[in-house]
Each structure stands twice: as structure tokens, then as C-alpha cells.
C-alpha positions as CSV (number, residue, x, y, z in Angstrom):
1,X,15.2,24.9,65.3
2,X,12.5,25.4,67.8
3,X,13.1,24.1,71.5
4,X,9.5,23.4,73.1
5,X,9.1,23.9,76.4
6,X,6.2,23.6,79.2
7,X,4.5,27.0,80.0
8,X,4.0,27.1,83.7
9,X,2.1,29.2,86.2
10,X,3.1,30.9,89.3
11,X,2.9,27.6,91.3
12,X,4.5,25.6,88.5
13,X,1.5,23.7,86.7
14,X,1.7,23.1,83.2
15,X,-0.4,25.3,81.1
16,X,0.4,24.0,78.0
17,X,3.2,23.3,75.6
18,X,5.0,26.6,74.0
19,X,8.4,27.5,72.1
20,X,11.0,28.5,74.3
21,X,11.4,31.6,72.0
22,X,8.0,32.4,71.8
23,X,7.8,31.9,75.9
24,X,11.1,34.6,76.4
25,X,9.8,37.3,74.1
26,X,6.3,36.9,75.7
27,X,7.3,36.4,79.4
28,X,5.9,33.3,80.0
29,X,6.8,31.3,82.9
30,X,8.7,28.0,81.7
31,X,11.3,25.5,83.7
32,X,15.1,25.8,83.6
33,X,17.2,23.1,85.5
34,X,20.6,24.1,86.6
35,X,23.4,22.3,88.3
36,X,26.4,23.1,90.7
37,X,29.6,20.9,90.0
38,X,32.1,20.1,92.6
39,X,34.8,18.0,92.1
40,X,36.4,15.6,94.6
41,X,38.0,18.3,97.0
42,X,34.9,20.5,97.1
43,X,35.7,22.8,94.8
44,X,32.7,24.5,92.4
45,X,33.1,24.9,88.4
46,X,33.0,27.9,87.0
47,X,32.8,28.7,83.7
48,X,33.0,31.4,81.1
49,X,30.2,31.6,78.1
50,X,31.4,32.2,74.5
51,X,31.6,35.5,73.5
52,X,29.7,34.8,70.0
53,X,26.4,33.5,71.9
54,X,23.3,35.0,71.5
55,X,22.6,34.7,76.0
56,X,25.3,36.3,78.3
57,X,28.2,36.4,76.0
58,X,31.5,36.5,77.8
59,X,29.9,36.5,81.2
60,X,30.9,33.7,84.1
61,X,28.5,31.2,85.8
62,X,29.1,28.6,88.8
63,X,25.7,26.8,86.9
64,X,25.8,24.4,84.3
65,X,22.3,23.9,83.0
66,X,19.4,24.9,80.6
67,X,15.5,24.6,79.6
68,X,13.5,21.7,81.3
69,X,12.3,20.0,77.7
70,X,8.3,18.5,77.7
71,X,7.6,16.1,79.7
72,X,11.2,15.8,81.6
73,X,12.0,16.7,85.1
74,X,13.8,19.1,86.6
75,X,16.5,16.3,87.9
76,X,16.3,14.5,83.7
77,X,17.2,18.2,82.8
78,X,20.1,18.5,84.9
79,X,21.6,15.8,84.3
80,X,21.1,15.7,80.5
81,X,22.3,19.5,80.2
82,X,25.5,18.1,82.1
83,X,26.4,15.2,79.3
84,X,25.2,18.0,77.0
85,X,27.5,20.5,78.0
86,X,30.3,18.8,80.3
87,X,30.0,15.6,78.4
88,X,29.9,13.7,81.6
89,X,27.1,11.6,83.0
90,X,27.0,11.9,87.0
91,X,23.7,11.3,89.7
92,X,22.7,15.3,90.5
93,X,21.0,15.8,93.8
94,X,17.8,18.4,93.4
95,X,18.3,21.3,96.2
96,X,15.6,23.5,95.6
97,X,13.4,25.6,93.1
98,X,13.2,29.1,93.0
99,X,10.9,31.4,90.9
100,X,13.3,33.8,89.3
101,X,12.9,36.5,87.5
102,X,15.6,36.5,85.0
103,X,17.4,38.7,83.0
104,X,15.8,37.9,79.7
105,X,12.5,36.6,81.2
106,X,10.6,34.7,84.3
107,X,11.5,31.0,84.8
108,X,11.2,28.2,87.5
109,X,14.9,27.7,88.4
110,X,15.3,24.1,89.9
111,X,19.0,23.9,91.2
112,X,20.6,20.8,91.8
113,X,24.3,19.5,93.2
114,X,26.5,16.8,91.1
115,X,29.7,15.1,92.3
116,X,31.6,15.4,88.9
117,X,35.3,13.2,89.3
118,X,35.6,12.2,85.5
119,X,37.5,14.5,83.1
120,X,35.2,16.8,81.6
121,X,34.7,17.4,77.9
122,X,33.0,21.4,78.0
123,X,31.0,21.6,75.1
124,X,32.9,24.6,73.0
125,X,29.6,26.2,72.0
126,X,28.2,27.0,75.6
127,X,31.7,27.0,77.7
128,X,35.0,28.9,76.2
129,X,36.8,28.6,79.4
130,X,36.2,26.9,82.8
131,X,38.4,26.4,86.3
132,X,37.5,24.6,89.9
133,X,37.4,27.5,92.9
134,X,37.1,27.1,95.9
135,X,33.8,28.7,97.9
136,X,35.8,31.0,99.0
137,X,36.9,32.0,95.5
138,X,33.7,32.0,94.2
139,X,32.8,34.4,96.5
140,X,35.7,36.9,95.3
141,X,35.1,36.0,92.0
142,X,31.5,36.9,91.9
143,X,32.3,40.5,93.2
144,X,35.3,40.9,90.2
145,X,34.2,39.3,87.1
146,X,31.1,40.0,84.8
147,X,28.6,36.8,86.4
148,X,25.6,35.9,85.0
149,X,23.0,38.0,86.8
150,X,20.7,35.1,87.1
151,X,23.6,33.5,88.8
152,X,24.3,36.0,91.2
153,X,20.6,35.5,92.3
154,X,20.6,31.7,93.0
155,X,24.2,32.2,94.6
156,X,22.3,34.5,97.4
157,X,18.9,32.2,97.6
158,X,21.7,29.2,97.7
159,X,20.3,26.9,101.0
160,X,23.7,25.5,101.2
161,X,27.3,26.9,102.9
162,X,28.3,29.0,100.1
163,X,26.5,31.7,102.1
164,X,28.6,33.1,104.7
């Protein structure tokens, strides 16, 4: 199944519509929203990918997120890929954008915050395994486990106080 997707330039104007595919094997610029989850106490979700995926099998994220579809927002990404992947439907807070480089090609990263206090539902396909950390622990974790490299990146661009 194709997933279409707006190509973008290096300031983020549309250039036309591509398939996400198509716009990774070519290195097109193209929008991915992402989201960091806290609960009630402050703590940040992380989560583990599957190890039969075809992106970053096995490896850890604190993001929940995916491509910006055509014609949606970075925010209507987030907080679709959330109910997509968390099965929850929460308000997310955009925080900023960032042009990333990526380990399989060049996106737009919008990041965005979400105060999640229902019980989650992880989709089985994109999460095996997922635990609350405190910021503290996400900074030990980052250092230990095998993290998303893309991840890593927004972690140290991060405006917020996870950056000691």
C-alpha cells in the first residue's frame, strides 16, 4: 500500500505530492510529526520497536509518531499517530520543528508534547514493549540501550528540561 506524503523544500513549502517510499529512496524532504508522552507524574514513555519491522527493529524511542499524510498538520499528525499507535486520543502541544537529517533519509521533524492519563492500548505492530522513566532515566537509558538515532537527535535539539 502506498503512503503519500508532501515533498517539501528546505524551508518547508510543499513541492508537490510523492510516495513516502519513493521520497526515502530518493532523499526527498517530506514531514514527520512526533510526540513526547508523559503521564500524570511527569514521567516520559519509552518504547521498544518490534524486532520484525522493516525501520529500527528492536531499537528504543521516547517518540511516538510518524509521516505527516497530505494535506494534515504537523499537530493532526501527532495526534492521529498517537490513537494510531497508543490507541489513545489526547490534545498534543506543538514545541518545535527541526530539519533532521535522519537515518534513512532528510525529514521536517515537528515535535510535540501530550499529557496521556488514560490506559494505553500500544499498537503491537509498531510497539513490542514500553515503560514510563523518569527524565532522569531517560537520560541513562539513552546512553545504555540501542535508541533510535533520529531520537537521540531531537533529545539534544529538545527546547525543554530534559537537557541538563
Amino acid at each position: 500500500m502506498s503512503e503519500l506524503v508532501e515533498r517539501v523544500d528546505e524551508d518547508d513549502r510543499v513541492l508537490g505530492v510523492v510516495d513516502r517510499g519513493e521520497a526515502i529512496a530518493r532523499g526527498w524532504l517530506h514531514r514527520v510529526a512526533t510526540t513526547v508522552c508523559r503521564d500524570a507524574e511527569g514521567r516520559i514513555l519509552v518504547h521498544r520497536r518490534p524486532a520484525g519491522v522493516a525501520r529500527f527493529p528492536a531499537q528504543y524511542n521516547w517518540l511516538i509518531g510518524g509521516a505527516v499524510e497530505v494535506g494534515e498538520s504537523y499537530v493532526e499528525a501527532a495526534g492521529r499517530e498517537l490513537g494510531e499507535e497508543l490507541g489513545v486520543r489526547v490534545p498534543v502541544r506543538f514545541v518545535f520543528k527541526f530539519l533532521c537529517r535522519g537515518a534513512i533519509s532528510p525529514y521536517w521533524l515537528g515535535v510535540h508534547e501530550a499529557l496521556v492519563t488514560e490506559k494505553i492500548e500500544p499498537d503491537p505492530a509498531e510497539i513490542g514493549w514500553y515503560r514510563w522513566v523518569s527524565e532522569s532515566e531517560l537520560r541513562d537509558v539513552v546512553g545504555r540501550w540501542a535508541f533510535v538515532a533520529d531520537g537521540v537527535e531531537t533529545l539534544r535539539r529538545y527546547p525543554g528540561p530534559l537537557i541538563p
